[in-house]
Structure formats: C-alpha cells, structure tokens
C-alpha positions in Angstrom: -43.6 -15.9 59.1 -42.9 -12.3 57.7 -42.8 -13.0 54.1 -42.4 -9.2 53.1 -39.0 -9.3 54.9 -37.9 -12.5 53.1 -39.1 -10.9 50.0 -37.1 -7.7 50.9 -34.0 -9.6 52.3 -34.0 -12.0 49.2 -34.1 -9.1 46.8 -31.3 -7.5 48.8 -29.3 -10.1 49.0 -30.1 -11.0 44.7 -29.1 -7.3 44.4 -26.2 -7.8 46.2 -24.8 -10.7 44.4 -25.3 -8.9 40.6 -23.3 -6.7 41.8 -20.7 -8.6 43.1 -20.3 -10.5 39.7 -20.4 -7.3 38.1 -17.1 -6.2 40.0 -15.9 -9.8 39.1 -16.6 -10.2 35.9 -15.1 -6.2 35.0 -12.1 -6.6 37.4 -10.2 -9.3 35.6 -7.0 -8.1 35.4 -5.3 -7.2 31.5 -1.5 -7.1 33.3 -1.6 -10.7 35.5 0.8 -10.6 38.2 1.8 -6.7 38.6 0.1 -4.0 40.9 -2.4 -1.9 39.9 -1.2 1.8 39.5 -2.6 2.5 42.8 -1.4 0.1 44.8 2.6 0.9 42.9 2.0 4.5 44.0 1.8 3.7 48.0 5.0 1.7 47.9 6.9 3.4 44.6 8.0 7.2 43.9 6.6 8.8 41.0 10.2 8.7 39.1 10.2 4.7 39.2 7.3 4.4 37.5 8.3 6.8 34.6 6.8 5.4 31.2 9.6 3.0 29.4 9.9 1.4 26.1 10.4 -2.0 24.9 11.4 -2.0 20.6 10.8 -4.9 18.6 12.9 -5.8 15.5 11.0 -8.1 13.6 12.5 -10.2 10.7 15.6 -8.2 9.4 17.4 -10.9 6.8 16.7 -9.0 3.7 18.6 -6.2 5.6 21.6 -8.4 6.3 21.5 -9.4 2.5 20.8 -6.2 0.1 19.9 -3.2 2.7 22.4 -3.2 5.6 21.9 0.8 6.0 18.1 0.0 7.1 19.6 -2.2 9.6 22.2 0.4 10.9 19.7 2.8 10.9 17.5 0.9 13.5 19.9 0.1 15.4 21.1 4.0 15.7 18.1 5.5 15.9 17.2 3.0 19.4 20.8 4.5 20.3 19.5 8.0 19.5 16.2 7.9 21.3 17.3 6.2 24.6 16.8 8.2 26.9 13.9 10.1 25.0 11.8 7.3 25.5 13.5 5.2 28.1 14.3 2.1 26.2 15.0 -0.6 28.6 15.1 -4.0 26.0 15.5 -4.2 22.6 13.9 -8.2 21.1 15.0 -9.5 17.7 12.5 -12.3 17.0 14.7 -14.4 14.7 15.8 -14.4 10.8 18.8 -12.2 11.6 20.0 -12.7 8.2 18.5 -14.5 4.6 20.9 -17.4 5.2 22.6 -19.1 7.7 26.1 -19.8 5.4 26.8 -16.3 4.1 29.3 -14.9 6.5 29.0 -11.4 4.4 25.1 -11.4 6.2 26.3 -12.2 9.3 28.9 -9.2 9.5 26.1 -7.2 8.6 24.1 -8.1 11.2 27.1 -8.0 13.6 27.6 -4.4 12.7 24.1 -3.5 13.1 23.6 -5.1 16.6 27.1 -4.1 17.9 25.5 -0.6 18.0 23.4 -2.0 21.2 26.4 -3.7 22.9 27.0 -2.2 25.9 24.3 0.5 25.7 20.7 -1.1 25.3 20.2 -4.7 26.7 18.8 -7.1 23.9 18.2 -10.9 22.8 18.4 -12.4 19.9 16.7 -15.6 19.2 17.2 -18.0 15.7 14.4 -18.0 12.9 14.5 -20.7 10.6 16.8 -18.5 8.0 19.6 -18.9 10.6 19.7 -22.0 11.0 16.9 -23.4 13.1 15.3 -25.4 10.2 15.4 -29.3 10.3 18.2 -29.2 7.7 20.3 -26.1 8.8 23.0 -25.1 10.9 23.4 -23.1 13.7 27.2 -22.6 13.8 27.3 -19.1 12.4 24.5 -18.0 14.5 26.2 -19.5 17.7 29.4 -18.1 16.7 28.5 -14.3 16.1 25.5 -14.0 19.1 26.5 -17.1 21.0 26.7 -17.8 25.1 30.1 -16.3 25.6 28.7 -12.8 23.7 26.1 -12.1 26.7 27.2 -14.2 29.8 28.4 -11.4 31.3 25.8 -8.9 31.0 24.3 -8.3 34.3 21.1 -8.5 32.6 21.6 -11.9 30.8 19.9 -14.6 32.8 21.0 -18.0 30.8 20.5 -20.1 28.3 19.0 -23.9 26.9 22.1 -26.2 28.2 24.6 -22.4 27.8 23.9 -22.5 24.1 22.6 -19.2 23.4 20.4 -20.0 20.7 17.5 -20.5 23.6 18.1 -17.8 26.3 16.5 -15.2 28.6 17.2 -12.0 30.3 16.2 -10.0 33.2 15.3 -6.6 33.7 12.9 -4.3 36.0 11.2 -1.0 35.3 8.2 0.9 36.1 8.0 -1.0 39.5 7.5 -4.6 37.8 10.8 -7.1 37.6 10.4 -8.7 34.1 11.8 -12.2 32.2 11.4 -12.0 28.7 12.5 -15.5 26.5 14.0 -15.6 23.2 13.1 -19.1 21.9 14.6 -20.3 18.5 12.3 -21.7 15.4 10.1 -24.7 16.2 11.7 -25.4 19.5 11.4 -29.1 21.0 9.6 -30.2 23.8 12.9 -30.4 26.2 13.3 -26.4 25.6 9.8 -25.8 26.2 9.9 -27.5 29.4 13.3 -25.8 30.0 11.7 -22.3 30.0 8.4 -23.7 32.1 11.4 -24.7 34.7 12.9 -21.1 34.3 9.7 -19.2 35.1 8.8 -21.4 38.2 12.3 -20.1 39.7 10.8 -16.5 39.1 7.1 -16.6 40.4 6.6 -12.9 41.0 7.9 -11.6 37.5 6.2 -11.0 34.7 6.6 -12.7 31.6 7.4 -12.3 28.2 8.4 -14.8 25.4 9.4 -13.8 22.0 9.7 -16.6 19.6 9.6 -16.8 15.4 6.8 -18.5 14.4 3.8 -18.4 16.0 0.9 -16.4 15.1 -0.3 -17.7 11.9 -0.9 -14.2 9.5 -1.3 -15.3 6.0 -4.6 -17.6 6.3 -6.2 -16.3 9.1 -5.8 -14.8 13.1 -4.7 -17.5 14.9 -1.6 -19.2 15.9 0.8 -21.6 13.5 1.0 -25.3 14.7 4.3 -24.5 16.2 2.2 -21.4 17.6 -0.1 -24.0 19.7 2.3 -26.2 20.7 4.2 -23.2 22.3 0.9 -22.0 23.9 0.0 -26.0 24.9 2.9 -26.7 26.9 4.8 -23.3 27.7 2.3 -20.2 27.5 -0.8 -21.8 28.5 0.3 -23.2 31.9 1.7 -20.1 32.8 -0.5 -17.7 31.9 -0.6 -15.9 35.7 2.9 -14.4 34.2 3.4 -14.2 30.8 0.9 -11.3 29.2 2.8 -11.3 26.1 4.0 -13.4 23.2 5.7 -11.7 20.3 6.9 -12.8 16.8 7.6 -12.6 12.9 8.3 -15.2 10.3 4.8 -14.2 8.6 4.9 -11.2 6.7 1.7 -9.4 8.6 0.1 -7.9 11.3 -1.9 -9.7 14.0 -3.2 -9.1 17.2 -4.5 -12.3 19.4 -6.5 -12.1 23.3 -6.5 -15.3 24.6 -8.2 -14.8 28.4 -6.9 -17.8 30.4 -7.8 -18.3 33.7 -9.0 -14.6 34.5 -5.3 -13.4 32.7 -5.1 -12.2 29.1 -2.1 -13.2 27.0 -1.6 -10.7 24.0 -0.1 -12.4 21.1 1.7 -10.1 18.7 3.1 -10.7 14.9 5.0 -8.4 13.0 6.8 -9.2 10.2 7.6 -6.5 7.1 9.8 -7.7 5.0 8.0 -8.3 1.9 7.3 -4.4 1.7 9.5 -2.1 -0.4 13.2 -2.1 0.1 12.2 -5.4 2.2 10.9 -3.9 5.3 11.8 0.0 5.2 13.0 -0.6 8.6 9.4 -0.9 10.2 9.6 -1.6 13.7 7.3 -2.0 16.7 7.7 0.7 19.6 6.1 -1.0 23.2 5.4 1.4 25.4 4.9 0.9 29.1 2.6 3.5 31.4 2.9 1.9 34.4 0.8 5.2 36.1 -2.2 4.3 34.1 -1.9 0.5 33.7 -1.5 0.8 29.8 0.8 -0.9 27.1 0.8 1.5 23.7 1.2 -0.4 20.3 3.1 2.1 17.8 4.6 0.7 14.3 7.4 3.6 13.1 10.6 3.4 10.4 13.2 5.3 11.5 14.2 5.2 7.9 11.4 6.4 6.3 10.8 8.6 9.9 7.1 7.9 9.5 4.1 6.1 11.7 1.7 3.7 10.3 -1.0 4.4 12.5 -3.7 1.7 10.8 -5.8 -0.3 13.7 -3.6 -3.4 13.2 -0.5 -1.0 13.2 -1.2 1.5 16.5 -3.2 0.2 18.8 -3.7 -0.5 22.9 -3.4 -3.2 25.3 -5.0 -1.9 28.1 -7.7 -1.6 30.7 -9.4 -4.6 32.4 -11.0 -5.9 29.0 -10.2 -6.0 25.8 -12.1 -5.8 22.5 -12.2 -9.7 22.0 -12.5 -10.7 24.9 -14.9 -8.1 26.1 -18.0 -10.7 26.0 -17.1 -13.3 28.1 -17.1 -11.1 31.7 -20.0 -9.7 29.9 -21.6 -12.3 29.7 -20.9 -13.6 33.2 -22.4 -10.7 34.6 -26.0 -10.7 32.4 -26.2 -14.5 33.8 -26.1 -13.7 37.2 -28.6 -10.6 36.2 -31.1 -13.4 35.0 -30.7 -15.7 37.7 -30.8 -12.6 40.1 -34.3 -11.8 38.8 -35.4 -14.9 38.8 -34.9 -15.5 42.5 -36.7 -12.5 43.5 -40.2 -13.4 41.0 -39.8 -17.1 42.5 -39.8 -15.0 46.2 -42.6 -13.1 45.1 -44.6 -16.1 43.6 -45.1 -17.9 46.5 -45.6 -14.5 48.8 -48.7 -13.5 46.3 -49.9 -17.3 46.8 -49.8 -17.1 50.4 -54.0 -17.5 51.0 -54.6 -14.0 53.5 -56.5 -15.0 56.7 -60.1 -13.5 56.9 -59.7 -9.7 57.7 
C-alpha cells in the first residue's frame, strides 16, 4: 500500500474541504433572495439598477399635536428630493398623531401626508396612540387613511379583511420586486398568519415589514414581547424573504442581526420624539446600491437640515457578514480548520508507525 500517496491525497483532500467551508461559511448571503450585483448586471442595464431610497417616518404624534410645520416639512422635503435620490416608498411606522379622538391631530396629519398622495407611494400603519391599544378606537384612523384612500393605487396590494389598518404594498426597483407590510400595534395571531399567507403568494420578492413596537430600546437591544411574537410566527419562518423589520414606539436607536437559516434579518428602531421640539423632524434615509449589494443607514432633519452621523445614527447593512454576526461563519470555518488538521496528523501517525522492512 503507498501510504505517502494516502498521506498526500488525505492532506489534499483536508485542504480542500477548509476551503470549501471557508467559501461557505463567508458566502452567506446579507440580502436573502435577490441577485448578487453580478449576476443583476448580465440580465439588467445599468439605468435599472440606479441607487434608490426608501424614507422612514418614525413616530410623528407630537407633530400632529403642537408642531405640525415639522410634519409638513418632511413631508415636502421627500417631495423636494424625489428625484434627487430616487425615492420609491415612504413607511410611517404608527403613532400618526398623540391621540386617536382629537380630530384637530388628525387634519394635521392629513395635511402632512396629502403632500405624498399621488406623488410618492407610502403606508401607514396604527401605533397604539391611534387607536390600536386594547381600549382605543380606530375609527378616526380608518376614516382619514382607511381601505378606500389606497385601493386604487397601482402600488397598494391589500389589506387584513380590506380594513386598512393591516396592509401591504408592492413596488420594484434596482432589479428586485419588493412587499413591504405595515402591521398595526400588538397585532393578533389571525393578522400574523394573514401576512405569512400574503408572502407565500409572493415567493420571489423580497420582504419588508414595518410594524410599531418591536425592538425593545429603553432596557436593552433586543426585541419587546410583541417584538418576538412578531419574529415567532411571522418573521422567523420567513426569513429567506424578509431582510428587514422596522419600527418606533421606543424613543431610541437600535440595530438587531438576527442570522436565521444562512439569511440575516436587520431589525431597525427609530423613534425621536422625546428630543427638542419633539422629534425635530428626524428621519431615517434607506438607501439602496443595488451595484454594490449595499443598504446605507443615514438619520437627517430636514428641519434642522442637519445629519446625525453617530454609529447607531449612520451606519451599513452590507456585505456577506455583519459585525454581530461576524463570529458564527467564523467560527464554522476555524472548526473545520481543526478537524482538517487533525485528519492529516491522524494520516501521518499511523504512516510514521508503519514498521520499514529491513533495507
């Protein structure tokens, strides 16, 4: 038997197979179920995968109530900057106004929104200030942003039972086709079972679901109770699609990686309105660069026409791994190192015990 060409074969082959988890464990994809760049490129041109922008208005009832300007101002400056920076969605995530009974908070809002109708596509979802708390009411909500408001927007895909205050749209850009949710305050288990039904009639679009509360910010980084029971039964199981969950209620900043199954789900809060003039209309700017596979983070006022540039402020969802979750392929890889070198010694053991026949 030639042992020196099992001991070279084995090493080959160990060699080999480090290298092979290597490629696995750094080629998880950050953006499940979308092309790479490359692979957009052979089938897209160049002008369809332009950068474009998703905003984010988080929490805007103290605007409704004392500051409507800083509402209007939002709302004009995602008017003003449309085409700048290609904004194709605009997501409210929920306590439109301070409370659900004042119409005089309502017209504010209505006002400030109206801007978008007809120019920007948007959703609106209900916080618990709008009437999605055990012991409100919804009526004003439904009345000034209900069903009959969206239905026929080309980009408006439905709604929980046509009642708007659960609903979803559609839209495509940069070569991807897109469903993002808009899921009211501590939603039941029939609405979460709703959306799972929505997303199984879309398989090949990518998913995102903006909700009210969620992540957890005051205590520490992780997600509310109403947060898990989201992720349990609606994010969870479907994490091959949707790569981002974004909401307020908790006046703070937080970024959560959860990998699941080889896909990351980026959680996002963002919530300002316990700052001066009760928010200074801070808003969240997602940026899309489908040409290098990157989602920018960027937290500006249009009001105050300023960036806060801070790490939990402006940051990156990017690449194939991110900084918390950067370990676990790592990991994966060193194992399969170990195991690789331990194959080849075990080889080499039983070559150098071989006895050698009398020269």
């Amino acid at each position: 038997m030639n042992f020196k060409l099992i001991f070279k074969t084995g090493s080959l082959l160990s060699l080999c197979f480090a290298c092979l988890m290597l490629n696995l464990a750094l080629g998880i994809d950050v953006v499940p179920n979308s092309m790479t760049s490359v692979e957009k490129s052979m089938i897209y041109p160049m002008s369809d995968l332009e950068n474009f922008t998703i905003i984010v208005l988080p929490d805007t009832q103290y605007y409704s109530e004392n500051y409507p300007w800083i509402f209007d101002n939002q709302t004009q400056w995602i008017l003003e900057n449309k085409e700048s920076r290609n904004i194709v969605f605009v997501t409210h995530l929920g306590d439109v106004v301070d409370h659900w009974w004042s119409i005089e908070e309502w017209d504010n809002a209505n006002t400030s929104l109206s801007k978008l109708d007809g120019n920007v596509p948007y959703g609106v979802l209900p916080g618990n200030h709008d009437g999605a708390e055990p012991n409100g009411d919804l009526t004003n909500y439904n009345n000034y942003f209900g069903f009959d408001r969206f239905n026929n927007e080309s980009w408006y895909g439905g709604a929980y039972k046509n009642i708007n205050t659960n609903n979803y749209q559609l839209f495509s850009a940069g070569g991807d086709d897109y469903l993002i949710f808009h899921i009211q305050f501590n939603p039941s288990d029939d609405i979460l079972f709703w959306a799972s039904d929505v997303i199984d009639q879309y398989p090949n679009r990518r998913v995102i679901v903006s909700t009210h509360n969620y992540v957890h910010g005051y205590y520490s980084n992780s997600r509310s109770g109403m947060g898990d029971n989201m992720w349990d039964k609606l994010v969870k199981p479907h994490a091959d699609q949707v790569f981002l969950v974004l909401s307020g209620h908790y006046e703070y900043e937080v970024r959560i990686t959860s990998l699941e199954d080889g896909n990351f789900v980026h959680q996002l809060l963002s919530d300002y309105q316990n700052r001066a003039d009760s928010g200074n209309g801070w808003l969240r700017i997602i940026e899309f660069s489908p040409n290098i596979d990157e989602i920018s983070i960027k937290t500006y006022s249009p009001y105050l026409n300023k960036y806060e540039t801070d790490s939990n402020s402006q940051f990156i969802l990017d690449k194939k791994i991110t900084e918390n979750d950067f370990m676990l392929p790592i990991s994966i890889f060193l194992a399969w190192i170990i195991l690789s070198i331990v194959i080849t010694l075990t080889i080499r053991y039983f070559i150098l015990r071989r006895p050698r026949k009398n020269q």
